[in-house]
N, C-alpha and C positions, 0 to 999 in steps of 0.2 A: 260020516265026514263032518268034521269041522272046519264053516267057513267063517269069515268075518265080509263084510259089505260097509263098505266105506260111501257113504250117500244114499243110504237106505230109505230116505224119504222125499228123494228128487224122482224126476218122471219118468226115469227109467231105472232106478233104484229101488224102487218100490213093486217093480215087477220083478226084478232079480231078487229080492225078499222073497215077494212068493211063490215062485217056482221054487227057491231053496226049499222053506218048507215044505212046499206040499210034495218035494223028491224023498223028505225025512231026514234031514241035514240040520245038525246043531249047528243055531245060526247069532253069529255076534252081529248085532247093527250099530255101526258106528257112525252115529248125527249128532250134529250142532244144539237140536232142537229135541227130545225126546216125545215131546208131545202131539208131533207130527208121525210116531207112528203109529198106523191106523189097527195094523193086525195087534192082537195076543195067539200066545202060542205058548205051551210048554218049552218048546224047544228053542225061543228067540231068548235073545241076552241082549239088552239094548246100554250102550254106554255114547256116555255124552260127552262130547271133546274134539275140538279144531284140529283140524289135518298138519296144522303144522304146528303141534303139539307135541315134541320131541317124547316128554314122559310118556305120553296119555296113549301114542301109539303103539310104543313098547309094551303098553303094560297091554295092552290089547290082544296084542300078536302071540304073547303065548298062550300055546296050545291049540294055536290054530292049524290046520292042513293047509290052507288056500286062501286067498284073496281075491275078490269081486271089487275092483275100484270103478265106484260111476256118479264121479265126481266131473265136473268139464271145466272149462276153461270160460272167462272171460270172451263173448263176441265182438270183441273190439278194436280198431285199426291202432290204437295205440294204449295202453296202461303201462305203469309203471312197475308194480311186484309184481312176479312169476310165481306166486302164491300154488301153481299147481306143480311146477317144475319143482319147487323146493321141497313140497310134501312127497315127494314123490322118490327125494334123493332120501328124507325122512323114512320110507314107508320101505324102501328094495334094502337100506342098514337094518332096518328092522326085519322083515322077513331074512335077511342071513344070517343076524345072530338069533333066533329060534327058529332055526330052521326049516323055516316054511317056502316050498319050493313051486306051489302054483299061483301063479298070476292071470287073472282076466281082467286086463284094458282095454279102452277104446278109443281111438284115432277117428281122423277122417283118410280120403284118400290123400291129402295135401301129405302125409305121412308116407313117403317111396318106401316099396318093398321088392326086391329081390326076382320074386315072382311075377311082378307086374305086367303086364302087356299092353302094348301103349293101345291108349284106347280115349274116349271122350271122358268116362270117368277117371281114368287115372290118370289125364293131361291137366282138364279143365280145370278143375275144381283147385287142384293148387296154385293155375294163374289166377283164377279170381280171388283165393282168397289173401294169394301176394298182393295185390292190390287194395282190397277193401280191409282185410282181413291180418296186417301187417306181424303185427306182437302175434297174433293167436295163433297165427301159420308156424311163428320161428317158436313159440312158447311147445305147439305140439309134436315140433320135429323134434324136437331138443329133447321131451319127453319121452317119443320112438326111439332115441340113440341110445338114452339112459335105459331104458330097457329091454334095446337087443343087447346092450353089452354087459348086461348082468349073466350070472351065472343061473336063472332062474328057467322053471319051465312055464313060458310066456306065452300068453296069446291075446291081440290086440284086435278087439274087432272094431274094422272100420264100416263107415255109415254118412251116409249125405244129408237126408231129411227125415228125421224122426216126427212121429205126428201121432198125435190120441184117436185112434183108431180101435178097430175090432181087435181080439189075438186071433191070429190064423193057421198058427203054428206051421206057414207056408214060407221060408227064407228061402228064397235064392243067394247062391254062395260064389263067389268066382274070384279072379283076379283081374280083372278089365277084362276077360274074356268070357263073359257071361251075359247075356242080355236080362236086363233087368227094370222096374224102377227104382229111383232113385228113393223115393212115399216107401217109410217102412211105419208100422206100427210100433209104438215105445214097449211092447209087452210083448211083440216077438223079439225086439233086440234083445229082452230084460232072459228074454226064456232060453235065448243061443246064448246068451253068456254063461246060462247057469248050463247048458247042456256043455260046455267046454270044461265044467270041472273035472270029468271023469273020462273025456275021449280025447285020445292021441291026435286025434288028422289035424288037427291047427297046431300045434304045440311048436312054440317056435315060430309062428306064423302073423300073417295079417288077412282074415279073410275080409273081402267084402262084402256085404251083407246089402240084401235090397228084397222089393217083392216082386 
């Protein structure tokens, strides 16, 4: 399989790099910075170019199978560019015209999903983050809308508190109906995103991800 990983060198980017490889997966890394990435590998391809880089995405995306975007947003009560919203309308034109049909994104719960069951994670967190959290809450619903209504086979894993921790390759999975914590390790999110390249049960979905 060929992926490409859009933030290949942030702190949860950089584990979804290495799960790719180490599953055997020819892997494009797409960062800003090339020399923030740490691994070599036969099988990495590292290309250098801003997300809202209309050529630079294009020329990326072919020949790719799938996409890993772990890229985030701004934590801020207000800004002005939606800088991820726009790469974002960038990156689902590009995946259709070369025909690339897997998507792995990630949300928080402030992103409703379908499935949800009302619960203290799937309430909360999008009151507080309507209040503190103003532009980032509207920047990543806006984002969830754009790509449930793509024609893509999507999956958005959402997530509360990522933190530099052990891997434990222990993810509890739920929809507000799972008791959990909120404390995830950035290297089990990095490792359930790359486990969703190849398996149906989320496709289409938003699981939420905790330990």
């Amino acid at each position: 399989m060929k992926v490409i990983i859009f933030g290949a060198t942030g702190g949860i980017g950089k584990y979804a790099l290495k799960h790719s490889l180490q599953k055997g997966y020819t892997v494009t890394a797409y960062v800003r910075n090339p020399d923030k990435v740490q691994i070599k590998d036969s099988n990495l391809t590292i290309v250098q170019g801003e997300i809202t880089d209309n050529k630079s995405m294009k020329t990326a995306m072919q020949g790719q199978d799938a996409v890993i975007w772990c890229i985030g947003i701004p934590l801020k009560r207000k800004y002005e560019t939606m800088a991820s919203l726009e790469s974002h309308k960038i990156l689902l034109t590009a995946m259709r015209e070369y025909g690339v049909k897997r998507l792995i994104d990630w949300g928080t719960p402030s992103v409703p999903f379908k499935k949800d069951k009302k619960s203290f994670i799937t309430v909360v967190p999008g009151i507080l983050a309507g209040i503190g959290l103003t532009t980032a809450k509207k920047e990543m619903i806006e984002i969830g809308k754009l790509v449930q209504e793509s024609n893509l086979n999507w999956t958005i894993v959402r997530f509360m508190a990522p933190k530099n921790a052990s891997y434990t390759n222990n993810v509890k999975v739920g929809f507000g109906d799972t008791k959990m914590n909120f404390a995830i390790s950035r290297e089990d999110i990095g490792a359930f995103m790359v486990e969703q390249l190849e398996s149906k049960k989320y496709i289409n979905s938003m699981p939420i991800i905790g330990s």
